[in-house]
DRENTORKOL-3810 file (N, C-alpha, C; in nm, 4 decimals):
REM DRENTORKOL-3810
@n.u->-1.0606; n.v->-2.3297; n.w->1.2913; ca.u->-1.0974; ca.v->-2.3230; ca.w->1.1532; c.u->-1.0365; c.v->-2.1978; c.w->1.0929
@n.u->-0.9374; n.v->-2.2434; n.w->0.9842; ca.u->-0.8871; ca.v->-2.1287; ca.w->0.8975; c.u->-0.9250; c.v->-2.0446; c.w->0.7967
@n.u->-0.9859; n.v->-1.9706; n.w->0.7120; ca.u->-1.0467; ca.v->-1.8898; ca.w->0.6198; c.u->-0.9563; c.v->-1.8276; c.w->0.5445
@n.u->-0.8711; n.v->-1.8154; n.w->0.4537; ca.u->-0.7787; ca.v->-1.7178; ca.w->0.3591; c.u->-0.9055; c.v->-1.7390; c.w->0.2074
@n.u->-0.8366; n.v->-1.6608; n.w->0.1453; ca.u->-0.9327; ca.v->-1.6182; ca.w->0.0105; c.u->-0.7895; c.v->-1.5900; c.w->-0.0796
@n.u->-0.8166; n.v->-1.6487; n.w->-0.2164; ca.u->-0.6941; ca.v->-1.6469; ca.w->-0.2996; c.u->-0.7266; c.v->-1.4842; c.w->-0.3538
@n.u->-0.8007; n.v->-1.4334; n.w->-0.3567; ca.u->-0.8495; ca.v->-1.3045; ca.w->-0.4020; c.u->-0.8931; c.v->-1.2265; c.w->-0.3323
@n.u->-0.9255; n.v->-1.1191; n.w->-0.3314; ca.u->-0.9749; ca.v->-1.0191; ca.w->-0.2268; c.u->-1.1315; c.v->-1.0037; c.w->-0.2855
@n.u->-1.2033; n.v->-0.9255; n.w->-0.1658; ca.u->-1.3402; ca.v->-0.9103; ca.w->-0.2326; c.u->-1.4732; c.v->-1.0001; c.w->-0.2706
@n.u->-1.4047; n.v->-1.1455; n.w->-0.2524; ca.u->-1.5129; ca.v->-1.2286; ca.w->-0.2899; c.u->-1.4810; c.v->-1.2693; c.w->-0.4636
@n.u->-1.3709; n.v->-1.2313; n.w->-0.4940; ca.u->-1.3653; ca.v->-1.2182; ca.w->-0.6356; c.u->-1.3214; c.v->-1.3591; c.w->-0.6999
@n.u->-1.1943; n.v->-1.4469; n.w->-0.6108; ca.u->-1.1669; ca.v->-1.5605; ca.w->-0.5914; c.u->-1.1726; c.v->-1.6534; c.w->-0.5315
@n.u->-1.1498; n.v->-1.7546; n.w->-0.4976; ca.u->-1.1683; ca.v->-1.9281; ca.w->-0.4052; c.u->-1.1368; c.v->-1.8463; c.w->-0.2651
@n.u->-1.2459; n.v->-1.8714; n.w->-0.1522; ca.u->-1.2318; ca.v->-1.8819; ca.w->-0.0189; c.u->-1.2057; c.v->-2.0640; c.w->-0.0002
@n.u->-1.0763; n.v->-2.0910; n.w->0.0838; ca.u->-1.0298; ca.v->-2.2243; ca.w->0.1286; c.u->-1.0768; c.v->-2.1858; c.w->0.2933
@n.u->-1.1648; n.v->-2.2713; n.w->0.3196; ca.u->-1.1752; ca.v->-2.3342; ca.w->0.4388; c.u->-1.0993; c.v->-2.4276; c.w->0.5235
@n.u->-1.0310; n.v->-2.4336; n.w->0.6209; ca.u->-0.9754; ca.v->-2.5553; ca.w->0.6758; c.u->-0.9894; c.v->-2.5751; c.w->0.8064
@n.u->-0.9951; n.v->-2.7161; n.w->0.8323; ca.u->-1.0736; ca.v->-2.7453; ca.w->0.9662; c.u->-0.8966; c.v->-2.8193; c.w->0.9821
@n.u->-0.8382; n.v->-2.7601; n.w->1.1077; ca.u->-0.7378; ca.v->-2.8754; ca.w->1.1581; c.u->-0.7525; c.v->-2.9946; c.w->1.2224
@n.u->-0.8860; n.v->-3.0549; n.w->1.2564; ca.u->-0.9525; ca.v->-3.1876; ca.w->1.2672; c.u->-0.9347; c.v->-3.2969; c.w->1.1647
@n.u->-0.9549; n.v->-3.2536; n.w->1.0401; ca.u->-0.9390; ca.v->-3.2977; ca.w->0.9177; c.u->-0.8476; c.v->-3.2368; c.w->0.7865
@n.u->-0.8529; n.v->-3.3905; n.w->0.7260; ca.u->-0.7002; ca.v->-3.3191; ca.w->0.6085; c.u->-0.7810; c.v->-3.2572; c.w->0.5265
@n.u->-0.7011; n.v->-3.1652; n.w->0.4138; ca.u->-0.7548; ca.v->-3.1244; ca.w->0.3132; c.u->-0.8567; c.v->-2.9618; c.w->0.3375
@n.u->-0.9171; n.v->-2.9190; n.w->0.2729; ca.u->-1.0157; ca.v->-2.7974; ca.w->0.2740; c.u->-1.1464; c.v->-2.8298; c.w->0.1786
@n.u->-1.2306; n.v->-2.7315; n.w->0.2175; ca.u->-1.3430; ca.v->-2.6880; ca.w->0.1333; c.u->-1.3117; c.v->-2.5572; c.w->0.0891
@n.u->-1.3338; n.v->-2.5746; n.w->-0.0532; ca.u->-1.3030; ca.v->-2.4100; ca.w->-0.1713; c.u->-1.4623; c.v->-2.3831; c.w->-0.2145
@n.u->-1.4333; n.v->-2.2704; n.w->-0.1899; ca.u->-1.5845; ca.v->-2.2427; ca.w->-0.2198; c.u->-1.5730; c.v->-2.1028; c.w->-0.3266
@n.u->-1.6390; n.v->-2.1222; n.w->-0.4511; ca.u->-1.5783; ca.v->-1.9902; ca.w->-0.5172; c.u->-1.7191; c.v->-1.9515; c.w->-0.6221
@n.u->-1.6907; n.v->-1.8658; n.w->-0.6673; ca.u->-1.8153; ca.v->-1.7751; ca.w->-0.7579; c.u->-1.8699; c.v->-1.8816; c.w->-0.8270
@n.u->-1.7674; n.v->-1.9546; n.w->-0.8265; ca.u->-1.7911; ca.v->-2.0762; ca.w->-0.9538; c.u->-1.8772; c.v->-2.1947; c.w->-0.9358
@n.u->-1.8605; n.v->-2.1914; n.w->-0.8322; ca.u->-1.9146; ca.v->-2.3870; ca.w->-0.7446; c.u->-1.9934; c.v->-2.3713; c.w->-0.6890
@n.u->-1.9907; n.v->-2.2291; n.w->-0.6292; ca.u->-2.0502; ca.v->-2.2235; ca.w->-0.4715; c.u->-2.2459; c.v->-2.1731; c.w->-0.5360
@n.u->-2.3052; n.v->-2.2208; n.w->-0.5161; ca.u->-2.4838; ca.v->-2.2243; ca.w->-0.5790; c.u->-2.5490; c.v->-2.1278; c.w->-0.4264
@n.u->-2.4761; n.v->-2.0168; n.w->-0.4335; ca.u->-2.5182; ca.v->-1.8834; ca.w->-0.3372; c.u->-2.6295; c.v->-1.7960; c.w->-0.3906
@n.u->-2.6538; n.v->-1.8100; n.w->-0.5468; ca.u->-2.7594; ca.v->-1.6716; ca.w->-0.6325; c.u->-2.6959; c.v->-1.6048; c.w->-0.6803
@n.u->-2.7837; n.v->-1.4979; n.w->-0.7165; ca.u->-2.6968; ca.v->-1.3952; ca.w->-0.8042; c.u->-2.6792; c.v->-1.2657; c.w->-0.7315
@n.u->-2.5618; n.v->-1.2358; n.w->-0.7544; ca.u->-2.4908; ca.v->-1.1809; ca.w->-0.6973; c.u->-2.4982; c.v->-1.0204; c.w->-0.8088
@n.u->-2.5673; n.v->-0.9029; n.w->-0.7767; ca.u->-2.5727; ca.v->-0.8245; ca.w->-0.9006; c.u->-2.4289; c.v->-0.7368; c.w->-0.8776
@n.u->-2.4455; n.v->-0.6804; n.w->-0.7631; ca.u->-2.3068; ca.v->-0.6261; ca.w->-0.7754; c.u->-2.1804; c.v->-0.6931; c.w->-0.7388
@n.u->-2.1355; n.v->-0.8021; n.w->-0.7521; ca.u->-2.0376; ca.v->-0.8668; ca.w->-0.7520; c.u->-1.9349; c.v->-0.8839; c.w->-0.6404
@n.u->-2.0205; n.v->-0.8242; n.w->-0.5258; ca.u->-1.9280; ca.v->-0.8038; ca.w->-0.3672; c.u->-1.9091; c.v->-0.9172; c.w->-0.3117
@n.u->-1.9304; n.v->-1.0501; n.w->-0.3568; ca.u->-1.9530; ca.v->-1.1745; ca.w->-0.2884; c.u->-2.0565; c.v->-1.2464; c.w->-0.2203
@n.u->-2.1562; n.v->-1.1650; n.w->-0.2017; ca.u->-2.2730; ca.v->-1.1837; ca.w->-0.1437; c.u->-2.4092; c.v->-1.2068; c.w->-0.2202
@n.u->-2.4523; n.v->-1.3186; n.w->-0.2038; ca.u->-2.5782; ca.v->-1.3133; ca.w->-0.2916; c.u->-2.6659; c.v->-1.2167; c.w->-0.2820
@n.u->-2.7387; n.v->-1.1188; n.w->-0.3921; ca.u->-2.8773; ca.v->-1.0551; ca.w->-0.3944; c.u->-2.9675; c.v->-1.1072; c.w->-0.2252
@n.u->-3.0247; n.v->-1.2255; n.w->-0.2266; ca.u->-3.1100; ca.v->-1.2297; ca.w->-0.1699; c.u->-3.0634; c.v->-1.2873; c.w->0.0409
@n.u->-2.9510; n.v->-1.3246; n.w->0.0072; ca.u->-2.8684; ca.v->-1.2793; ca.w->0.1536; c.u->-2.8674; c.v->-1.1386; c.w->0.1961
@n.u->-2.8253; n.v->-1.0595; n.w->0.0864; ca.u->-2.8402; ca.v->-0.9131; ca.w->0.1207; c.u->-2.9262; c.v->-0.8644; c.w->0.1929
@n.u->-3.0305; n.v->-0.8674; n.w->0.0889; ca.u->-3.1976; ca.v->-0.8433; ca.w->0.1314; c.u->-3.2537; c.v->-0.8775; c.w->0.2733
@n.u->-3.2002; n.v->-0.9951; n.w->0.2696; ca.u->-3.2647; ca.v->-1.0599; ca.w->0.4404; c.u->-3.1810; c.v->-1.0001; c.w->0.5632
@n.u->-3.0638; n.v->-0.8752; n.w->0.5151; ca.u->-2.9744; ca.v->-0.8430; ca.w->0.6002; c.u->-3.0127; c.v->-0.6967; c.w->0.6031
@n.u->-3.0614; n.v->-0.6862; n.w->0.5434; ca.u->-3.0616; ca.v->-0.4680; ca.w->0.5015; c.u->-2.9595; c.v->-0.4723; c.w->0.4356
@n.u->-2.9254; n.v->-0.5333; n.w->0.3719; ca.u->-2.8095; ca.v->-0.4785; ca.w->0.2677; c.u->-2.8500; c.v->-0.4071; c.w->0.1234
@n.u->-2.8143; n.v->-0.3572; n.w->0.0539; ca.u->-2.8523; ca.v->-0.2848; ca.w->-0.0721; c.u->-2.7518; c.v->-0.4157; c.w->-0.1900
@n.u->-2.8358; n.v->-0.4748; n.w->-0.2754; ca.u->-2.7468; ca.v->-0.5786; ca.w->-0.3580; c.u->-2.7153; c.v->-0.5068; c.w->-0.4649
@n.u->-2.6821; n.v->-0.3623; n.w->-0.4920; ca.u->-2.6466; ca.v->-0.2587; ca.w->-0.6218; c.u->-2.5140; c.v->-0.2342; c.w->-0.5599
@n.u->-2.4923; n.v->-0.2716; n.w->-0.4286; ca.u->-2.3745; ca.v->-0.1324; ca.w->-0.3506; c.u->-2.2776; c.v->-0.2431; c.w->-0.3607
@n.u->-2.1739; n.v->-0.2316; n.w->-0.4016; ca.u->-2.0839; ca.v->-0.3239; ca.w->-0.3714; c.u->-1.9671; c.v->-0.3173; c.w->-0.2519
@n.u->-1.9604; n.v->-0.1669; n.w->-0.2699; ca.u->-1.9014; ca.v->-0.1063; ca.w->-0.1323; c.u->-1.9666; c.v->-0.1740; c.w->-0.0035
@n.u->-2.1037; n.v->-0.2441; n.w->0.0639; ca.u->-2.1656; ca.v->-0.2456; ca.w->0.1063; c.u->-2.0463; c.v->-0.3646; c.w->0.1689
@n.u->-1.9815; n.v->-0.4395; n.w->0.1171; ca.u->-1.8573; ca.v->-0.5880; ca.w->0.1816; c.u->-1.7611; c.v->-0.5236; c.w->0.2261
@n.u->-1.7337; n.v->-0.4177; n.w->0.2718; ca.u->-1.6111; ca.v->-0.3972; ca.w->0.3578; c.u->-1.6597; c.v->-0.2714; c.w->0.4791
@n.u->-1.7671; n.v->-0.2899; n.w->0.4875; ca.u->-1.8505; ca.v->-0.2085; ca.w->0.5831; c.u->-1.8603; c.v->-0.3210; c.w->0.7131
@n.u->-1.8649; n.v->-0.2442; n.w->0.8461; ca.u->-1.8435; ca.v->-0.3082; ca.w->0.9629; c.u->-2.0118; c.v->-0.2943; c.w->1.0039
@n.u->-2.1125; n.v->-0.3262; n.w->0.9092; ca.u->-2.2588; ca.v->-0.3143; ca.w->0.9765; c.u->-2.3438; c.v->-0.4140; c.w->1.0491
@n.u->-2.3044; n.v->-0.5095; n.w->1.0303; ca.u->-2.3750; ca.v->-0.6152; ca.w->1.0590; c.u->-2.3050; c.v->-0.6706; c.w->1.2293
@n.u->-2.1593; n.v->-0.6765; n.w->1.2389; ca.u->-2.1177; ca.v->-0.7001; ca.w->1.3547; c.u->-1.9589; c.v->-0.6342; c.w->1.3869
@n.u->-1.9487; n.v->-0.5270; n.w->1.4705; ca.u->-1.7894; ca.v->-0.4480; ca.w->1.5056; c.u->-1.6964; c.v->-0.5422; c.w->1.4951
@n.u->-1.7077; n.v->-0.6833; n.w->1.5036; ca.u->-1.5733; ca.v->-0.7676; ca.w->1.4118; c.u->-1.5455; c.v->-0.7919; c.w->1.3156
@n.u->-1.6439; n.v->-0.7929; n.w->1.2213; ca.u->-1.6395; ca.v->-0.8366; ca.w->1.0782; c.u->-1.7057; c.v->-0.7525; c.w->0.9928
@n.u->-1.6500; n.v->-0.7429; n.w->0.8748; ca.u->-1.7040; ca.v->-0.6702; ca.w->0.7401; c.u->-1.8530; c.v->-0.7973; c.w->0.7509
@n.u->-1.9050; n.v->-0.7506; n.w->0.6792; ca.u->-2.0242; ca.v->-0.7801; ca.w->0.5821; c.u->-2.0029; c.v->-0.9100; c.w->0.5479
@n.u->-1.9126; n.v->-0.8779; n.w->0.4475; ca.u->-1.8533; ca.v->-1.0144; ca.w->0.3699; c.u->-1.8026; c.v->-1.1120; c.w->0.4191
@n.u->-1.7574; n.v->-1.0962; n.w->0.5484; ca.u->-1.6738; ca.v->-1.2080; ca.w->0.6696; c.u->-1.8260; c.v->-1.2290; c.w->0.6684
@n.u->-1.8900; n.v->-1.1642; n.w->0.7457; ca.u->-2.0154; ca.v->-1.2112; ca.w->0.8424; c.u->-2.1014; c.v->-1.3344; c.w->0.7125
@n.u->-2.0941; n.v->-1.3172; n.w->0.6134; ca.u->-2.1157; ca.v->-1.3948; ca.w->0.5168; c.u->-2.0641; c.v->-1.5112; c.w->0.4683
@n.u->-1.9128; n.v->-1.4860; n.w->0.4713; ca.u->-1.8615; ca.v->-1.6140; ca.w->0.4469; c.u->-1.8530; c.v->-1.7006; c.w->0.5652
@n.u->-1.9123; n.v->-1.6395; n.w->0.7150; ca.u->-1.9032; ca.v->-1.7135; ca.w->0.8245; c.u->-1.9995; c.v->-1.7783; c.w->0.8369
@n.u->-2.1330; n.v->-1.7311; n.w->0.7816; ca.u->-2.2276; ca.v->-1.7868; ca.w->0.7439; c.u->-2.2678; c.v->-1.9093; c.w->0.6589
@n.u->-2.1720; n.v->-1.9153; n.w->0.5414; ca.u->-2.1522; ca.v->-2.0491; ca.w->0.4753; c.u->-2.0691; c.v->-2.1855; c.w->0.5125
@n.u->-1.9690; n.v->-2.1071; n.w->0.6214; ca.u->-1.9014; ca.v->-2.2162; ca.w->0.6499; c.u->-1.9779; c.v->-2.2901; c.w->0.7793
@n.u->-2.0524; n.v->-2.1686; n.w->0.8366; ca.u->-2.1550; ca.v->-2.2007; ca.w->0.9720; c.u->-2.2511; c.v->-2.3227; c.w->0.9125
@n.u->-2.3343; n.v->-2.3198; n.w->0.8137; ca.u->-2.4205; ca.v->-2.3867; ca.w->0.7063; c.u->-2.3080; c.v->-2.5371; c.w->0.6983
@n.u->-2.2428; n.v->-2.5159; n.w->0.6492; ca.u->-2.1621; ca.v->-2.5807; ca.w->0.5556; c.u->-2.0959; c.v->-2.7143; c.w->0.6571
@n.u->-2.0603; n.v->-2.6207; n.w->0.7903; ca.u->-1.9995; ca.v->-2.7505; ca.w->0.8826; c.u->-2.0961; c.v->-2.8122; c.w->0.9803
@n.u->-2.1977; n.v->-2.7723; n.w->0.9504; ca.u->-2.3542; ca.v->-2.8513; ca.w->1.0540; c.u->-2.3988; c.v->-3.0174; c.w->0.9899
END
């Protein structure tokens, strides 16, 4: 499973692609029914919360806290696609 983001930050379309199947899932600020997001890091307010995250910090998505492989924001969008392909 592939993950690129047309934008950095959470700011634009994350494309999902499964090489099992044709085509992708885009998931973007726009479509994607995640909450509100106050500081705009990609992460919903209340994902935050359930993580220790601070939803004011936006700096808080390129921090390695949650797991030494992934920012924040990976660990998040791994999370939707985790959701997403069950």
């Amino acid at each position: 499973m592939n993950i690129t983001t047309s934008e950095s930050f959470g700011y634009g379309k994350f494309y999902v692609s499964d090489n099992f199947t044709e085509g992708s899932l885009a998931i973007s600020a726009d479509n994607w029914n995640g909450g509100v997001d106050t500081d705009l890091d990609g992460m919903p307010d209340d994902w935050e919360l359930r993580k220790d995250l601070d939803p004011d910090d936006s700096t808080d998505r390129a921090i390695y806290g949650l797991s030494p492989e992934y920012t924040n924001l990976e660990v998040y969008i791994n999370s939707i696609v985790e959701t997403t392909c069950k």
